[in-house]
N, C-alpha and C positions, 0 to 999 in steps of 0.2 A: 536591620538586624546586624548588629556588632558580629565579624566573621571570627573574632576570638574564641568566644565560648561556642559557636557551633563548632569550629574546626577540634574544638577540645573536648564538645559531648559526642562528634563524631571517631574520633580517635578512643576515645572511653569505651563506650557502647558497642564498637567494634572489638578490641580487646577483651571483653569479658562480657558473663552472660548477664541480661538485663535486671534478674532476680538477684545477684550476687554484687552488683552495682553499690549500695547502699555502704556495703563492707568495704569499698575501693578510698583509700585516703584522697585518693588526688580527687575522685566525683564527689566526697564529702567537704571539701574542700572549695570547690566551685558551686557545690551548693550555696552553700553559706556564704562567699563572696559575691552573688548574685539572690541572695533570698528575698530580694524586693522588688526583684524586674522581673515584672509581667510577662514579659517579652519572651524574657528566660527561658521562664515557666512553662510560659506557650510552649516553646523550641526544645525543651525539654522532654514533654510529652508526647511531640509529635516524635520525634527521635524516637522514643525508649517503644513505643506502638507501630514502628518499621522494624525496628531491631526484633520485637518480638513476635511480628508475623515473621519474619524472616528467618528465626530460630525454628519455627514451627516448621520450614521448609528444607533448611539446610545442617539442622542439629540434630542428624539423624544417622544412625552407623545405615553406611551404603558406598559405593564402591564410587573412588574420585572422580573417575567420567561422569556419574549421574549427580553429583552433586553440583559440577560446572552446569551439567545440562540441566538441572532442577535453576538455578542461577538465573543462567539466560530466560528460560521457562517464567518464572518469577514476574521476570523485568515485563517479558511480552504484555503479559499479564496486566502490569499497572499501565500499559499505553493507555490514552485519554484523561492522564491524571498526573502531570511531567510531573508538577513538583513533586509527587509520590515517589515517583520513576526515580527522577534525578536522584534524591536522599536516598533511595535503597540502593540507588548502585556507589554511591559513596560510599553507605555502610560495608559491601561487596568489595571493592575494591579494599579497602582500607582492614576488612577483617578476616576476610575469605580466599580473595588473590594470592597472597604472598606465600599461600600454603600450596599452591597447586604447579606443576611442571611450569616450563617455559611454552611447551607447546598448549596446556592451556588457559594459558594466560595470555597468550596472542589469537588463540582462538576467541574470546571470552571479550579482547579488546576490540578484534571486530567485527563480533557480534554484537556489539556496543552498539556501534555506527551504525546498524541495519535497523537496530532496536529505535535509535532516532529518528528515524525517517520519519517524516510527515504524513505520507499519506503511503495506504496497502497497495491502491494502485490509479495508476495512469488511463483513464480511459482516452485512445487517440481514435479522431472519425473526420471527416469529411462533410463540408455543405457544398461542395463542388458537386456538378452534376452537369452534362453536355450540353453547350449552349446553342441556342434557339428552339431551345424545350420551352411552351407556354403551360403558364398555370404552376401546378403546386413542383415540388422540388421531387419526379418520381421515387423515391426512397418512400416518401409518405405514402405515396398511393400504394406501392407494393407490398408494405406492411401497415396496409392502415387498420386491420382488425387488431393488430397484435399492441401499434400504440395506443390504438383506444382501452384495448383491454387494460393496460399500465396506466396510461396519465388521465384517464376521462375523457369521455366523449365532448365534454365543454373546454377543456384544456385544449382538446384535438381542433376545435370547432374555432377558439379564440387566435390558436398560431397563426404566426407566418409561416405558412406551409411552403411557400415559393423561396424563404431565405434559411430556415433553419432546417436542422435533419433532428426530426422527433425519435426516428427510429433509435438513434442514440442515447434522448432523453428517457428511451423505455426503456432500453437498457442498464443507464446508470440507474432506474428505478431498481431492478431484478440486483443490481450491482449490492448495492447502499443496504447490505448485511449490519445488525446490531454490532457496535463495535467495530465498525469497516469503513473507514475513514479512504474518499479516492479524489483526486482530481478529474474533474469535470467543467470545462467550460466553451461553453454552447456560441463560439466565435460563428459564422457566419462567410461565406466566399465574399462578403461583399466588406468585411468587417478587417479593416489595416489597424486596430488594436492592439493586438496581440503581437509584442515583440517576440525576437528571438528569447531575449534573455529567462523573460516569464518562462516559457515553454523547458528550458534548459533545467533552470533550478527544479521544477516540478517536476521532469523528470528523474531528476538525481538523487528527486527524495520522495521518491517511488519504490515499494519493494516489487512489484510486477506490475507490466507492461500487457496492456490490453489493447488490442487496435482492431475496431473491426471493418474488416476491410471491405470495400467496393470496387470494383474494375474499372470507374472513374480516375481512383488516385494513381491511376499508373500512364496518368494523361499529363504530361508537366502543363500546370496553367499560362493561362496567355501570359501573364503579367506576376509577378510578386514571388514567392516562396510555394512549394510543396510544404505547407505544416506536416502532415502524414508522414513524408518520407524524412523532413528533417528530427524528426519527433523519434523515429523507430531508427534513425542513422546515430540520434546520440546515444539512446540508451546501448545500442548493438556498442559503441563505444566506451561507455560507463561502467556497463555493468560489469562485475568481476566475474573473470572466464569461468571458471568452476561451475556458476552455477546459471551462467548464463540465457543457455536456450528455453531453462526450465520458467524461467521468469518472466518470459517475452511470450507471448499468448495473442493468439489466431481466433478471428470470428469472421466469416465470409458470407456478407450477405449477397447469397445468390443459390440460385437452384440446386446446383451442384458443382462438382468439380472439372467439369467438362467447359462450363462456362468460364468459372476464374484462367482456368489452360487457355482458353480462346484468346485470351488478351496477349497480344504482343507488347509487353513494356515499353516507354521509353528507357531508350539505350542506359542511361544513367542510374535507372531501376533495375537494375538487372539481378544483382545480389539481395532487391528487397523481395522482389518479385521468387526468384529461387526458394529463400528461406522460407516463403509464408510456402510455399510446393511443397517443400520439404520437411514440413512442418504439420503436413496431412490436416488442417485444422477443422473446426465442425462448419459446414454450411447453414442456412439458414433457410429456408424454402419459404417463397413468398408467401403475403394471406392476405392477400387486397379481399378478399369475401368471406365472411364467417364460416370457421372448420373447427372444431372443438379440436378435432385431432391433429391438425398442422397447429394451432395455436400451444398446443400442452408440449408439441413436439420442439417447439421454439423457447419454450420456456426454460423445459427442460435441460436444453442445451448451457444458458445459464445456471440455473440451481443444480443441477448433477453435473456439470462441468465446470467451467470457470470460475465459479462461487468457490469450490472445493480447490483447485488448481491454486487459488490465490490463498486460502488457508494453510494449504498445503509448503507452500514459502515458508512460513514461517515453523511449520514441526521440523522443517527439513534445519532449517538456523539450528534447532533444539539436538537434533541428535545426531547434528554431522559432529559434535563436542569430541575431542578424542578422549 
């Protein structure tokens, strides 16, 4: 598609309302210089059907901060649909910006950047677990009602219980909200795939940070990298201070907090080990044996906590707008 006429039905379609368009010389004019391409036509429509949801949201008497925040609001909105995204903040930019202070307009620019992020969230875990343990990877057995209740009892029955952590995989199950797009993947203590760099970019284009933790990863492995702690070292680094602790998110699988206290860190952990303290986050209470009431209580913990905490990101983008 020729960037000519978009950049010019975009500059058009911004400047004035999409009903009053037809009366515009210079869009009667690009009509008619284009009244045989297809293309156009296409890139026309699709234009003039952004502009005009978008009028519906923003051509409204209401007071300048809600209109920014209607704005970002918008964009959250078409995530899973870029090219939608993209074209409406074109239109935003080019018709709506230029009207609003400096401060929200550098608001507005990066909540841009947040709004592109790939993924809602980061789930970080561990298949490390203390070695000359035989048999399954204890994570599984400790919660093995809870991942059967998630993945299936055939699911549960077909793993590699001795290399993967299911517990995880039940989680990113409870995770993986309509519309809730997270990084997930299911590396293995045995598995030198997973570079640095992967880990890095998925982080960065992460809007919160999920780790749930185990008193395991506070053992530096014999051999290779901490993923866990390099995983929770960059975002602690990345993430803009502001809104930082709110975005980084605690699940501890263990009894209680008596337990995670019990661990002496390696030395080197010491500030990861602090923050998740300090961070009071919810435990998990084992269920290697069927309990209706430990099981609802575990779930919970997900859908009334974390599910919400990770939504919760993004209304906060919406009305921190000055």
């Amino acid at each position: 598609m020729p960037r000519d006429y978009h950049d010019d039905l975009i500059r058009l379609y911004a400047g004035n309302l999409a009903a009053s368009l037809p009366n515009v010389a210079a869009f009667q004019q690009l009509c008619t210089e284009f009244a045989q391409d297809a293309s156009f036509l296409a890139e026309r429509h699709r234009v003039e059907l952004a502009k005009t949801k978008l009028e519906t949201v923003l051509e409204r008497q209401m007071p300048p901060q809600q209109v920014v925040q209607k704005a970002i609001q918008f964009l959250i909105q078409t995530r899973g649909n870029n090219q939608q995204r993209d074209l409406c903040h074109e239109l935003i930019v080019a018709g709506y910006r230029p009207r609003w202070t400096e401060a929200r307009q550098r608001y507005f620019d990066d909540a841009w950047k947040m709004i592109k992020l790939e993924y809602d969230y980061f789930l970080s875990f561990t298949s490390r677990y203390p070695p000359g343990v035989a048999g399954d990877n204890p994570i599984n057995t400790a919660y093995q009602q809870f991942i059967i209740s998630e993945i299936g009892v055939d699911e549960y029955n077909k793993a590699d219980r001795k290399k993967q952590n299911l517990l995880a995989s039940a989680v990113q199950r409870l995770l993986s909200q309509p519309r809730m797009k997270g990084f997930y993947f299911p590396h293995t203590q045995y598995d030198n795939t997973v570079t640095e760099k992967k880990l890095e970019e998925a982080c960065d284009n992460s809007l919160v940070f999920v780790q749930l933790v185990q008193t395991i990863m506070f053992d530096p492995p014999a051999t290779g990298t901490n993923f866990c702690f390099f995983e929770w070292n960059r975002v602690q680094t990345q993430f803009a201070e502001a809104d930082k602790d709110r975005r980084i998110l605690f699940v501890v699988a263990a009894q209680d907090r008596n337990v995670f206290l019990g661990v002496l860190p390696f030395y080197e952990y010491d500030l990861w080990h602090d923050h998740i303290r300090r961070k009071d986050p919810p435990y998990l209470p084992e269920v290697q044996f069927y309990s209706e009431a430990t099981l609802r209580e575990v779930k919970r913990t997900f859908q009334d906590k974390m599910v919400p905490e990770i939504r919760a990101a993004w209304f906060r983008l919406i009305e921190g707008a000055p």
